[in-house]
Structure formats: C-alpha cells, structure tokens
C-alpha positions as CSV (number, residue, x, y, z in Angstrom):
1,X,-3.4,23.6,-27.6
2,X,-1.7,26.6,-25.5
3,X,-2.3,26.7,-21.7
4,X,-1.0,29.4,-19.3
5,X,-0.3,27.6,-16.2
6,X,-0.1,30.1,-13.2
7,X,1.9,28.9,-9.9
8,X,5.4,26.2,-10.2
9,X,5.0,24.9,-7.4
10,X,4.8,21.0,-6.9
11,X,1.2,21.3,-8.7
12,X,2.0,23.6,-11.5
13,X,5.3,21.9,-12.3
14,X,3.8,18.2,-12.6
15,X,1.2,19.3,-15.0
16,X,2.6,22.0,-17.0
17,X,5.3,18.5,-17.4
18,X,2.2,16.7,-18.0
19,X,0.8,19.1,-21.0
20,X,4.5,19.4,-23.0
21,X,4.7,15.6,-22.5
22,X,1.0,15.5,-24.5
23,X,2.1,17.6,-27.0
24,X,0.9,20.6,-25.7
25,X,2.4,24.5,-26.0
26,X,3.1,25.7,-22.4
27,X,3.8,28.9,-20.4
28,X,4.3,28.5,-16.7
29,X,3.9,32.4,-15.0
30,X,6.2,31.9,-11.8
31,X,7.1,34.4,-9.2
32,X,9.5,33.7,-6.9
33,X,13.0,33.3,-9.1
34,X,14.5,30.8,-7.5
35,X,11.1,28.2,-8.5
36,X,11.5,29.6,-12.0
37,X,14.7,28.6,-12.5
38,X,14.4,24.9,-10.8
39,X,11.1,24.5,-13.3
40,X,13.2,26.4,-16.6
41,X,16.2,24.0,-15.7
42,X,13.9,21.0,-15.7
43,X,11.5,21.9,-18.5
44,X,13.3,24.6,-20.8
45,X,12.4,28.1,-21.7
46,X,8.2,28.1,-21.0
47,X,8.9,30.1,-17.6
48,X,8.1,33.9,-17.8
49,X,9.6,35.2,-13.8
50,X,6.4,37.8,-12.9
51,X,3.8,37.6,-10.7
52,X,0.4,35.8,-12.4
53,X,-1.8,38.5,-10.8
54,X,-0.4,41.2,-12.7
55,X,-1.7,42.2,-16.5
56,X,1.1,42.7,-17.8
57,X,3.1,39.6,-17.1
58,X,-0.4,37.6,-18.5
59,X,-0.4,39.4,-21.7
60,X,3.2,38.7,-22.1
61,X,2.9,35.0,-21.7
62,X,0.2,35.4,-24.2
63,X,-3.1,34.8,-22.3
64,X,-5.1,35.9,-25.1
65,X,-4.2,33.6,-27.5
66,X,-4.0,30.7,-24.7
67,X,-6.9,28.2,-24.8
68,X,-7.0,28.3,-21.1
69,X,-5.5,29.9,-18.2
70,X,-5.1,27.2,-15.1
71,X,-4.3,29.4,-11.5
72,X,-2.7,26.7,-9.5
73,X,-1.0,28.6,-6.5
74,X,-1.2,27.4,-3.3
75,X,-3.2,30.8,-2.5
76,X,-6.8,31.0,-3.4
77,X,-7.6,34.6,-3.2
78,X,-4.2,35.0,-5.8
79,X,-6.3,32.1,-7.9
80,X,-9.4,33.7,-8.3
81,X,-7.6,37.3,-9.4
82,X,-5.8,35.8,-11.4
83,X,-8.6,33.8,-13.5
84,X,-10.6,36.9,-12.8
85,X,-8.1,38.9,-14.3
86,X,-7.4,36.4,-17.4
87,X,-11.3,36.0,-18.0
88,X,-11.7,40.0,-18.4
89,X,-8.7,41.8,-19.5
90,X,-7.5,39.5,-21.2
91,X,-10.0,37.2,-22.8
92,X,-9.0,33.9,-22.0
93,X,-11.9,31.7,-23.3
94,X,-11.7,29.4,-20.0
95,X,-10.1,29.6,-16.7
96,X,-9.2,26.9,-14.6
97,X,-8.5,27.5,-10.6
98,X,-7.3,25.2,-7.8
99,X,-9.5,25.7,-4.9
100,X,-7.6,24.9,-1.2
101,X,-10.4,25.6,0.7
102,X,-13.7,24.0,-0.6
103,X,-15.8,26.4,0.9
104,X,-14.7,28.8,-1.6
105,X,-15.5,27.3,-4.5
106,X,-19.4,28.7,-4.5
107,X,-17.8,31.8,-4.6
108,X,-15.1,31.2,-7.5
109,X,-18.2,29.6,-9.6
110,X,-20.6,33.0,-8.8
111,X,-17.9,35.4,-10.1
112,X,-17.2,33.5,-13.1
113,X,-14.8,31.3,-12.8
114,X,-14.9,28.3,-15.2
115,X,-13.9,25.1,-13.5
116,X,-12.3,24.8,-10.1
117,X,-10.9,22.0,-8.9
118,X,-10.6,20.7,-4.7
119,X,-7.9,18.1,-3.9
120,X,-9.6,18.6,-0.5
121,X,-13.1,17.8,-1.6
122,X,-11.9,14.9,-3.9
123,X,-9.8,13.1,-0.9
124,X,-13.1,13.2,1.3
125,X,-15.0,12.2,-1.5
126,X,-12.9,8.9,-1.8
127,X,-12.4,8.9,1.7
128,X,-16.1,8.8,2.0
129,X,-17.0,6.6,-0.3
130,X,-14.9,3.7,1.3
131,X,-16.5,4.1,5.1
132,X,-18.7,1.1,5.6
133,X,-21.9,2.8,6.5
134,X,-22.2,4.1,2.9
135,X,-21.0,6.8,1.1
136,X,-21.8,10.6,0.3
137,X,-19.5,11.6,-2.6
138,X,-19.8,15.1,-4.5
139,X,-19.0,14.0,-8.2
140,X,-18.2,16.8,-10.3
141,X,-19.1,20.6,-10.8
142,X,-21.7,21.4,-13.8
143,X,-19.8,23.9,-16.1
144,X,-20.9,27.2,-16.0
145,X,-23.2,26.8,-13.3
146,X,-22.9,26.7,-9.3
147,X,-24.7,23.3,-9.2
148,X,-23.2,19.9,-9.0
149,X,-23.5,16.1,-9.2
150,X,-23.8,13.9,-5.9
151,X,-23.8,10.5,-5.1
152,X,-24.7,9.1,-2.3
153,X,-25.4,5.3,-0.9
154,X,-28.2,4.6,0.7
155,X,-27.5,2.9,4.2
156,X,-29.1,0.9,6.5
157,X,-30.8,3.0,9.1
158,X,-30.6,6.2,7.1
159,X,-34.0,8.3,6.7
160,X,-34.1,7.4,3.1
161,X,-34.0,3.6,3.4
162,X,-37.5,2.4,2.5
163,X,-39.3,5.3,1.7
164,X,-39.7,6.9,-2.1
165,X,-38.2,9.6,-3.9
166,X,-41.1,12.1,-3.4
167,X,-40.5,11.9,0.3
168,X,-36.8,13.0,0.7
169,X,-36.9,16.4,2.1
170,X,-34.0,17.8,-0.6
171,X,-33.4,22.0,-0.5
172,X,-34.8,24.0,-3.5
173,X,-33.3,23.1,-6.6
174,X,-32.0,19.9,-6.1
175,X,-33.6,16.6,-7.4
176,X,-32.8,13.2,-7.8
177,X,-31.8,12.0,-11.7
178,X,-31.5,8.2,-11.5
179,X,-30.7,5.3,-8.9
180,X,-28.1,3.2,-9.7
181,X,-29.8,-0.5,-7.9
182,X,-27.7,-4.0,-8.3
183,X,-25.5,-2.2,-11.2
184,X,-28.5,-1.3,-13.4
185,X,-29.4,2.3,-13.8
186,X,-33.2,3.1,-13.3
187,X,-35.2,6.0,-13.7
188,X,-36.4,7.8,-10.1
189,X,-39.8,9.8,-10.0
190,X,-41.3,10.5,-6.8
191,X,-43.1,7.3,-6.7
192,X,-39.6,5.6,-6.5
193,X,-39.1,3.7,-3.3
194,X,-35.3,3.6,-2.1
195,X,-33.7,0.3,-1.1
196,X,-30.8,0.0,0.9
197,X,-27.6,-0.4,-1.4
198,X,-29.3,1.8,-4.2
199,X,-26.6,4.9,-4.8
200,X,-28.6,8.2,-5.8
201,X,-27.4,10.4,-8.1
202,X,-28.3,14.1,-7.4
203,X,-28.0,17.3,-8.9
204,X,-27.7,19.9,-6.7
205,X,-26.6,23.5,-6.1
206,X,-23.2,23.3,-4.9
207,X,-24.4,25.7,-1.6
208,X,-26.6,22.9,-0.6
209,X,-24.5,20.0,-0.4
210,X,-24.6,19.6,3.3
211,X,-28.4,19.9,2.9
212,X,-28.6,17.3,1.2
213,X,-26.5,15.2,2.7
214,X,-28.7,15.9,6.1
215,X,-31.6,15.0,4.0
216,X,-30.0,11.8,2.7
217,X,-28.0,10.6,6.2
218,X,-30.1,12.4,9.2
C-alpha cells in the first residue's frame, strides 16, 4: 500500500519507519529542511521538503494515487487542512489526522475527516481505567460517523449500581449494547439491572461523552 505521511517530527518519523519496515511505499511531506534531511538521512529518498498544506507539494508526493494521507504535525488546525485538502483536491480515498487537543476531534469528524486519532484521549483512557473506583474509557471512534464506543465500570456508590438499563438518564442517541458481567458478555435491554463490577459498553455521539459519563458516575 502507498501512504503520504504529513509532519517528520518524532510521530511521523517512527511510523513512516514503521510502514517501509511492513513493506509498505512511503512519502513523508516535511517542511522545515533541516527535519527533512535528518528523516532522508535515516530512511532514504521518501522525503519531498514542502509544506503538507499546500496542493501542489501533495499532488507531487502523489496523494492521488496514495491509499491514505495521515496529517501527523504537531498542529491541528495544519492537520485538518491538510486532510481537508487531500480528501477534496486531491482525492485521497481516506485521511488520517492526529488530534492534540481532543476537543477538536467532533469538529475534524463533522468536516469529514476519516479517522483521528488522540494520544491525549488514549493516555486518560488508560489512565482511567486503572483508578480504583472504576473506570470510564472512550474505546474507539465509529468510522464515518461522529459517534463512538464507551466503556465504563460500574462502581460502587455510582447512580447506576443497582438499578436497570432503562433507568440511566443517557443524552439522545446514545444506548447501551451489551454488559460485560464476570467475563461473559450479556445482552442489556432496559429491563437489565446493573451490578457493581459489570463494565457497559456504549455507543454514543462523541459530543456527549461527558454526558454520559455524568449519567454513569454522578
């Protein structure tokens, strides 16, 4: 497969390294000169010197033949023009952004953007999920959609603990698709009581995630 990977900084240099090592084809779109050279020096001649944002240097590293474009600079509003870019000039069939700041991914996944990806909102997610009173751990974005998969413990104490499914106070559009209880999944209709331990699995839209966990924790 071809990727266009946008950004060499410490991010765009381990995976574009990562890719060529799986046997993929490789352009990394870099900037600043000096970073292109340390990456070309390391990796060989896959480095185009330009600035990622710019239509020209993406048709040049071949963005319309590339079966993805992944914007990994360390700048988000550069990220989501340069997917933006790659998604409509020059019809990449998927774009792949690094998000900073999760609070901007809503807005990448409403103007299009394929797949984002948080370090922020993965580190509290595992940070989260090792705090003793239970844990509240946003999963994974749906493709092609602004919704996303939750799971959360139920704790001791927590409004939830005891009372059924039908009774959570979740926001509009988001709903509860299975209880994992003692390692065995089960199936959750309203009816469902929840038991202290259980970890429900929720799909949600990704603007209601602290909804939902004010629903799930109090």
């Amino acid at each position: 497969m071809y990727f266009v990977v946008a950004g060499a900084g410490e991010v765009g240099f381990h995976l574009s390294q990562a890719l060529l090592e799986a046997g993929h084809e490789v352009t990394v779109i870099e900037a600043d000169r000096r970073r292109a050279t340390f990456v070309q020096e390391r990796l060989g001649s896959i480095v185009l010197n330009a600035a990622a944002d710019e239509g020209r240097a993406q048709m040049e590293a071949g963005c319309s033949r590339s079966d993805a474009v992944i914007a990994v600079t360390g700048d988000d509003a550069k990220n989501l023009v340069i997917c933006q870019l790659a998604k409509v000039k020059c019809g990449a069939p998927r774009v792949i952004a690094r998000v900073n700041n999760p609070k901007n991914e809503i807005v990448f996944k409403t103007l299009g953007i394929d797949e984002t990806i948080s370090s922020t909102r993965v580190l509290m997610g595992v940070i989260e999920q090792e705090l003793p009173s239970g844990g509240f751990m946003p999963l994974m974005p749906l493709a092609g959609s602004a919704n996303e998969i939750i799971e959360a413990e139920i704790a001791s104490g927590t409004p939830p603990a005891g009372k059924t499914v039908g009774s959570l106070k979740l926001p509009t559009g988001a709903l509860v698709g299975g209880i994992v209880r003692k390692g065995k999944l089960l199936h959750a209709d309203d009816d469902t009581k929840l038991e202290v331990g259980d970890r429900v699995i929720v799909f949600s839209p990704t603007a209601y995630e602290s909804e939902v966990r004010k629903a799930l924790f109090g």
